[in-house]
C-alpha positions in Angstrom: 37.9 -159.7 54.5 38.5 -160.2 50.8 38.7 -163.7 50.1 37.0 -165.0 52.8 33.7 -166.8 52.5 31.1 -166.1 55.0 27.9 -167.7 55.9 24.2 -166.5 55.5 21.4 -168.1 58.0 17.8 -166.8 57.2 15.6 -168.5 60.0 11.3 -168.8 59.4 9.1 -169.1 61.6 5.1 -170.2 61.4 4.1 -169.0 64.8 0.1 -170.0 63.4 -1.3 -172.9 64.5 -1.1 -176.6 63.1 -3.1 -176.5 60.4 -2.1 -172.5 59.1 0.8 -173.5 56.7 2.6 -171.8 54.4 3.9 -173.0 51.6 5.5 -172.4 48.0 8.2 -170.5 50.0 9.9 -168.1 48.1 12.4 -165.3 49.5 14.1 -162.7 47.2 17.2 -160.9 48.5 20.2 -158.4 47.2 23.6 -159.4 48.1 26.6 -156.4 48.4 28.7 -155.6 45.8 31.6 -158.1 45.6 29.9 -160.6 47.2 28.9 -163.9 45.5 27.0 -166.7 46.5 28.7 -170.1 46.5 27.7 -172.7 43.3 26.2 -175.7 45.4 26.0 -174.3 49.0 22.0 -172.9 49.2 20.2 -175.5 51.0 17.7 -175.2 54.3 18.0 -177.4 57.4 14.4 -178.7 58.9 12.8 -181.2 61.1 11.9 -184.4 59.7 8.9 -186.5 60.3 11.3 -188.5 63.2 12.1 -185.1 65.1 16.0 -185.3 63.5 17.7 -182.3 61.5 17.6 -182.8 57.6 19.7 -180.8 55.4 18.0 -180.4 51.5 20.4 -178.8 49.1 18.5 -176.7 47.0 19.6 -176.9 43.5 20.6 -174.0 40.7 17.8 -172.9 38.5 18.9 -171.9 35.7 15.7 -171.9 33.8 13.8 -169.7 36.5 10.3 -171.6 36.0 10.9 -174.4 39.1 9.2 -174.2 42.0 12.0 -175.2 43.9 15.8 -174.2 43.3 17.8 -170.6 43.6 19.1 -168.0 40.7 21.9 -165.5 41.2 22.0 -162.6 38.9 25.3 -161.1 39.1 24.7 -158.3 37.6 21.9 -157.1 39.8 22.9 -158.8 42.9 20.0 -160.7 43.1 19.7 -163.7 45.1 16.2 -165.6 44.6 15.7 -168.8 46.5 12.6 -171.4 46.1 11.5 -173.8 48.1 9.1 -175.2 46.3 7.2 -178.2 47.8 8.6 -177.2 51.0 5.1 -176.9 54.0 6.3 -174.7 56.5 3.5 -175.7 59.0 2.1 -173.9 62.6 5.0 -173.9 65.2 7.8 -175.1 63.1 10.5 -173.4 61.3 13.0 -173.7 58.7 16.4 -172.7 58.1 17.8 -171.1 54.6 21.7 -171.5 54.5 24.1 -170.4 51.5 27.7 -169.7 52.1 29.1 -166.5 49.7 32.9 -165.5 48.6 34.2 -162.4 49.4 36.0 -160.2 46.5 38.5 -157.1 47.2 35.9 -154.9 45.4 32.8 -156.0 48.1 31.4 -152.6 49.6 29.3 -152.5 52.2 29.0 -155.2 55.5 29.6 -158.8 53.6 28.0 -160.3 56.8 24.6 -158.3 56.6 23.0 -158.8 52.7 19.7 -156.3 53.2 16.6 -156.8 53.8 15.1 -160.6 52.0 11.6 -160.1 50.6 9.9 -163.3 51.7 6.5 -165.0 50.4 4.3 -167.8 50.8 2.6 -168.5 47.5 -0.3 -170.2 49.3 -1.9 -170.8 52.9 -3.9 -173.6 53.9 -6.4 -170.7 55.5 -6.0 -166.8 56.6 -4.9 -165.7 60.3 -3.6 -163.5 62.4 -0.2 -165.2 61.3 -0.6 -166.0 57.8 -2.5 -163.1 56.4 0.2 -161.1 55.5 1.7 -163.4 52.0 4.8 -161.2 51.7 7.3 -160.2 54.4 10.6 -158.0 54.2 13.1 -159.4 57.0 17.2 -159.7 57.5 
């Protein structure tokens, strides 16, 4: 409904073994018209070294050369997201969270953005699990 903010969850997953990680995570998506993300509220949710759930927020880039940190291009509807130093490692998974606003103009399902193009800049080594760099998932 106009006016409303709604949540977006985007889970990974390695399914690889320990040592096939992923890294330099990057995922690209296209929001609907009218919807916008939130300034402040892209971060991903993770496992620490102790087993507990961390939150990272995951600052604006507004240059577009970090590693890590999200751009929104309003125009285009572009949402780009970076985790940058972020290991995504065999048998764990990570979380990518951003609340958005709804406008009175948004067409389309605010609660389903489109397919996310999602890559791993580098691999520790090829498989089965890891060969494929780039990924299109919702």
């Amino acid at each position: 409904m106009p006016g409303d903010t709604v949540r977006y969850s985007i889970t990974l997953s390695n399914l690889g073994d320990d040592e096939e990680r992923a890294d330099r995570l990057q995922l690209v998506g296209t929001l609907p018209q009218g919807v916008t993300p939130v300034p402040e509220s892209v971060r991903y949710i993770h496992e620490d070294e102790d087993g507990a759930e961390a939150t990272v927020k995951i600052a604006r880039n507004t240059g577009g050369t970090a590693s890590r940190g999200h751009s929104w291009d309003a125009s285009s509807q572009r949402l780009e997201i970076r985790l940058g130093e972020y290991r995504l490692n065999g048998g764990e998974m990570v979380v990518i969270e951003f609340e958005a606003t709804v406008a009175a103009n948004a067409q389309g399902s605010a609660t389903n953005p489109g397919p996310f193009e999602i890559t791993a800049h580098r691999v520790s080594k090829p498989s089965k699990w890891n060969n494929l760099i780039t990924a299109t998932g919702q």
